[in-house]
C-alpha positions in Angstrom: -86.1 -28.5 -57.3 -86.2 -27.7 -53.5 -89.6 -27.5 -51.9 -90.5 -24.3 -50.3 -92.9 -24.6 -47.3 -94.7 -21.4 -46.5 -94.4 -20.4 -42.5 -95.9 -16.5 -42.6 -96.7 -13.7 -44.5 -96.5 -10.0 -42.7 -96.8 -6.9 -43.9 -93.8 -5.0 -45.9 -92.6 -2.8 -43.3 -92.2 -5.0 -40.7 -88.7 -6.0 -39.8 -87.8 -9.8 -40.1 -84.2 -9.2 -40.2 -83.6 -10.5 -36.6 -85.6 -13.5 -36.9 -84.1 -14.4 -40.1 -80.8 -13.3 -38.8 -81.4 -16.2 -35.7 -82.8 -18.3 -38.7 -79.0 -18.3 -40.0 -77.5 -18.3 -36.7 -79.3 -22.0 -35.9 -78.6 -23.4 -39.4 -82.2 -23.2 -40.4 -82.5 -22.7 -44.6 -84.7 -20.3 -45.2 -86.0 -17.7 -47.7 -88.0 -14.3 -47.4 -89.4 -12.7 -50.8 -91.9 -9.6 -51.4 -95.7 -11.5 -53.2 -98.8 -9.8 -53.7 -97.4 -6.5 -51.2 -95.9 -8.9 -48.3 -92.9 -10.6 -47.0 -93.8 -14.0 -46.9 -90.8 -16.5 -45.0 -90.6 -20.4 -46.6 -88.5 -22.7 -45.4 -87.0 -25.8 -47.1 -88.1 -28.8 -44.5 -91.6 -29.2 -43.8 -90.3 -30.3 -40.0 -88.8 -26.6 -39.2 -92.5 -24.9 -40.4 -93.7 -25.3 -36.9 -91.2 -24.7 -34.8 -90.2 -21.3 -37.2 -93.8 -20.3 -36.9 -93.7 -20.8 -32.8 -90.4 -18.8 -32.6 -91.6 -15.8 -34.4 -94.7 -15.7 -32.0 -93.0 -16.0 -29.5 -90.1 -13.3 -30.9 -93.8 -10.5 -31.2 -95.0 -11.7 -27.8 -91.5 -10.6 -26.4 -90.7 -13.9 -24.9 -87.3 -14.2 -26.9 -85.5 -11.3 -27.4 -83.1 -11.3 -30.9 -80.1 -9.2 -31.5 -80.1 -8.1 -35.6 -76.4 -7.6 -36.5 -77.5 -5.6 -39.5 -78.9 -2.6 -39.6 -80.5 -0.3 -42.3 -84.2 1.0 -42.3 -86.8 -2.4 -43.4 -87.5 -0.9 -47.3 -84.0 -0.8 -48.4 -83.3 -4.4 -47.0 -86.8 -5.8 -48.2 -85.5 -3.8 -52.0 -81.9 -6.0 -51.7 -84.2 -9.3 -50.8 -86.3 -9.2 -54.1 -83.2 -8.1 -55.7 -81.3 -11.3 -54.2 -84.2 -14.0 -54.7 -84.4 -13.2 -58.2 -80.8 -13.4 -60.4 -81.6 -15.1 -63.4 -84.7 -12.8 -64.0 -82.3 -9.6 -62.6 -79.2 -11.0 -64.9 -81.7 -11.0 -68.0 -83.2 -7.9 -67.3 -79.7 -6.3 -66.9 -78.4 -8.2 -70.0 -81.1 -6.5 -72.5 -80.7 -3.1 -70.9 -77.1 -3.1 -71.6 -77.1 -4.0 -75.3 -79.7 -1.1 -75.5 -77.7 1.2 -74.2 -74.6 -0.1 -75.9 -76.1 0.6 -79.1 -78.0 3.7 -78.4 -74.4 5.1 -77.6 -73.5 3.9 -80.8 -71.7 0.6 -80.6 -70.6 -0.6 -84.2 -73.2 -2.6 -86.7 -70.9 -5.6 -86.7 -71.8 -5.8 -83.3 -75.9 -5.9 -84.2 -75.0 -8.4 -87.1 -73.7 -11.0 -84.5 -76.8 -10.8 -81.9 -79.1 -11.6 -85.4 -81.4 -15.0 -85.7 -79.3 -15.3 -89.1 -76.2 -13.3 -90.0 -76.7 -10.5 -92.6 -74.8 -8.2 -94.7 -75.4 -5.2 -96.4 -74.3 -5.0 -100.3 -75.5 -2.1 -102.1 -77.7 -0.8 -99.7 -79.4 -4.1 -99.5 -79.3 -6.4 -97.0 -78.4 -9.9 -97.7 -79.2 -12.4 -94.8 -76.5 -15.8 -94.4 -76.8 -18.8 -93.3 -76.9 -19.7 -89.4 -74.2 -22.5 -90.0 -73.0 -23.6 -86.2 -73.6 -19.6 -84.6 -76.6 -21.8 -82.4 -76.0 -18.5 -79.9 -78.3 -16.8 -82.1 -81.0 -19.3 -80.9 -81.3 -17.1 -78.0 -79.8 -13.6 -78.8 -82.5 -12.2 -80.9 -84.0 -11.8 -77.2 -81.3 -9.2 -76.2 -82.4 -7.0 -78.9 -84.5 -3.6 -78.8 -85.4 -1.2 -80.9 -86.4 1.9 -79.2 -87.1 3.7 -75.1 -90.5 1.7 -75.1 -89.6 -1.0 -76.2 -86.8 -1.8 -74.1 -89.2 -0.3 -71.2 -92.2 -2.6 -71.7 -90.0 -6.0 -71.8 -88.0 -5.0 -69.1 -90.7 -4.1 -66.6 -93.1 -7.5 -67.6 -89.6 -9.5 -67.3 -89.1 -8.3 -64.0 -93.0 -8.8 -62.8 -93.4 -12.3 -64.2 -89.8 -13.9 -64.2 -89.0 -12.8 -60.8 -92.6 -14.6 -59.4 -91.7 -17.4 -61.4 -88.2 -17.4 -60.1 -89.2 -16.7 -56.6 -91.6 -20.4 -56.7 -89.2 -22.9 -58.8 -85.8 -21.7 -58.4 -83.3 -20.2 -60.3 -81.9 -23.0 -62.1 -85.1 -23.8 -63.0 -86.3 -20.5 -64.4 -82.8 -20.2 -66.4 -84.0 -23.2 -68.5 -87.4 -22.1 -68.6 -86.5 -18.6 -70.0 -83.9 -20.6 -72.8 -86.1 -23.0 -73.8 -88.7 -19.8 -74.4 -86.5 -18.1 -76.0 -85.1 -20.9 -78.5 -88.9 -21.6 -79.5 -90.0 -18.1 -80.0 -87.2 -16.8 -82.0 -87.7 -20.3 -84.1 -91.2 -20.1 -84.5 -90.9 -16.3 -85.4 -88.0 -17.5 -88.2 -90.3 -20.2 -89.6 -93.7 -18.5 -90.0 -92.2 -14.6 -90.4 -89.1 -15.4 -92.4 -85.5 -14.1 -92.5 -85.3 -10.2 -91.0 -84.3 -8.8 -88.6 -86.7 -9.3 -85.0 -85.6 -9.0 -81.5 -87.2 -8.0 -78.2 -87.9 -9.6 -74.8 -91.5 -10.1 -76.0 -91.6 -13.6 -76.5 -90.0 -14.6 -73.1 -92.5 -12.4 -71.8 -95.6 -14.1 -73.1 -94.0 -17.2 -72.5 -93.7 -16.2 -68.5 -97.2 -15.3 -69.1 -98.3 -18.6 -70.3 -96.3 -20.2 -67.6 -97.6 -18.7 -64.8 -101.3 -19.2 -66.1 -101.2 -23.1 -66.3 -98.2 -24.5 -63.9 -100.6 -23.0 -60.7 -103.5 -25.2 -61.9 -101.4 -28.0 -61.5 -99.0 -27.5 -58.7 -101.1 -24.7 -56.3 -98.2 -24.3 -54.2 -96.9 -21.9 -57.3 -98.8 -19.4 -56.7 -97.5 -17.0 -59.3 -100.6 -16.1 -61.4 -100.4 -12.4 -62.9 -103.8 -10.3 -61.5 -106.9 -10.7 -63.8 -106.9 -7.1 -64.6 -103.4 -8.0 -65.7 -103.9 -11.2 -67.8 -106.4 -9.1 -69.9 -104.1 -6.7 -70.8 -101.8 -8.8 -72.1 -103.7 -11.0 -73.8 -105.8 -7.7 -74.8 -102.6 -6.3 -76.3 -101.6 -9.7 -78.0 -104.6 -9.4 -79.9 -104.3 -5.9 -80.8 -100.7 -6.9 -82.4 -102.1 -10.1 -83.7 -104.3 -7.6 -86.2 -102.4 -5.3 -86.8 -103.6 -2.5 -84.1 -100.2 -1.5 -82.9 -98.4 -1.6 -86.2 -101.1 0.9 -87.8 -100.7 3.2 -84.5 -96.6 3.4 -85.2 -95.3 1.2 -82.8 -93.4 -0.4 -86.0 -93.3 -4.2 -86.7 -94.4 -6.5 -84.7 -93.0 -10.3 -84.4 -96.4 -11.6 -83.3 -95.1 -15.5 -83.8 -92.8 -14.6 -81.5 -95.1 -13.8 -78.9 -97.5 -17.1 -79.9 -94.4 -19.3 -79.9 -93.5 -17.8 -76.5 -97.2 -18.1 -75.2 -97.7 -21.7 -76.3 -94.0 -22.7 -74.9 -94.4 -21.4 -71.8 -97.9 -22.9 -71.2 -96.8 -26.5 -72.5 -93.7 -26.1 -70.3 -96.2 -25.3 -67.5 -98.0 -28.1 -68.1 -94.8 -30.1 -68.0 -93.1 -29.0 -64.9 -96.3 -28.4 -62.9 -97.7 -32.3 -63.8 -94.2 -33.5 -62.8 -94.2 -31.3 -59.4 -97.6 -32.2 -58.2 -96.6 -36.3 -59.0 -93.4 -35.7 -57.0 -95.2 -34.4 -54.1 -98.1 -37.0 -54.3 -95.3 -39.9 -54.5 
């Protein structure tokens, strides 16, 4: 995992895109990303912190004039850098929306039958759930499902907020296993303690972001990616209004609620994990 060494944090409408574009022009690796309503620059060696720092003072103080090749007004280009510094989270995101849509537009039931935990028929009107077998995709697919405009809504929206934070602090490959691993223990624990049926939604990986970004900052502060109070007690507020039975009684249908336990218990264990082994690797 690269370390990220924080040089400045300006406000959003400022325009960094002729420092960053001098940045590129000397070879310096760098990153700029939107966090709590700023642009905040890293870089990737501790050495070029200083020297980046001095540049851009000296870039406001007028004493180095830089040339931006690119032009384009500062909220568009600050909209494509969150975009860019986020891809697994974006890719996810994009992946759940499109089954949605694909079978909100009607795409065939065979199709539904191979994004399943367990393969099912229907035989009389019933239906009859198979065996896995070797399918281990549906490990993970169950996460691609959604069953209505809220649904689909809700998942995508927390996805973006939490994955692309978490994204943003340990890197993409990173968050890619992170977000599997979440989704291979939520959709088991939700098989185990919920039984066969048919469960699918975002939900789990959310929680399990959740989880994540609540115990990986305690141990590695650089990660500063912990959700807002006001917005860690709403989701834990509406994790126990599922958990009895609130939401289900109000019509929001079914809810997978070991799902979202599984998710919230992976993602704070593999918090625990990756944050303990972070903070050792810098201390060594």
């Amino acid at each position: 995992m690269p370390d990220r060494f924080h040089v400045l944090s300006v406000p959003l409408d400022e325009d960094l895109l002729p420092l960053t574009a001098l940045l590129r022009t000397r070879g310096v690796p760098h990153q700029i990303f939107e966090e709590a309503g700023e642009q905040v620059l890293v870089v990737f060696k501790q050495e070029n912190v200083r020297a980046v720092a001095g540049l851009y003072r000296a870039w406001r103080a007028g004493e180095v004039r830089i040339e931006a090749r690119e032009g384009g007004p500062p909220a568009a280009r600050m909209a494509g850098v969150q975009w860019r510094s986020a891809p697994v989270t974006l890719t996810f995101a994009l992946l759940g929306i499109g089954v949605f849509l694909a079978f909100f537009l009607g795409a065939p039931e065979q199709w539904l039958a191979l994004l399943t935990f367990t393969p099912f028929d229907v035989v009389g009107g019933q239906v009859q759930f198979l065996p896995m077998g070797e399918q281990y995709w549906r490990l993970v697919t169950p996460i691609l499902l959604h069953f209505g405009w809220l649904h689909i809504t809700f998942n995508s929206l927390w996805l973006w907020e939490l994955g692309s934070r978490t994204e943003r602090a340990v890197g993409s490959l990173n968050t890619l296993g992170i977000l599997l691993v979440i989704a291979v223990l939520s959709n088991v624990g939700q098989h185990v303690f919920g039984g066969p049926g048919l469960f699918g939604g975002m939900s789990g990986v959310v929680y399990g972001l959740l989880g994540f970004a609540w115990v990986a900052p305690q141990l590695q502060p650089r990660w500063q990616i912990q959700p807002a109070r006001p917005i860690m007690l709403f989701m834990v507020g509406w994790l126990l209004l599922c958990l009895f039975g609130v939401v289900e009684m109000l019509g929001f249908g079914s809810i997978a609620n070991a799902a979202h336990l599984g998710g919230l218990v992976s993602g704070a264990v593999l918090g625990l994990l990756l944050g303990g082994l972070s903070r050792l690797q810098h201390a060594a």
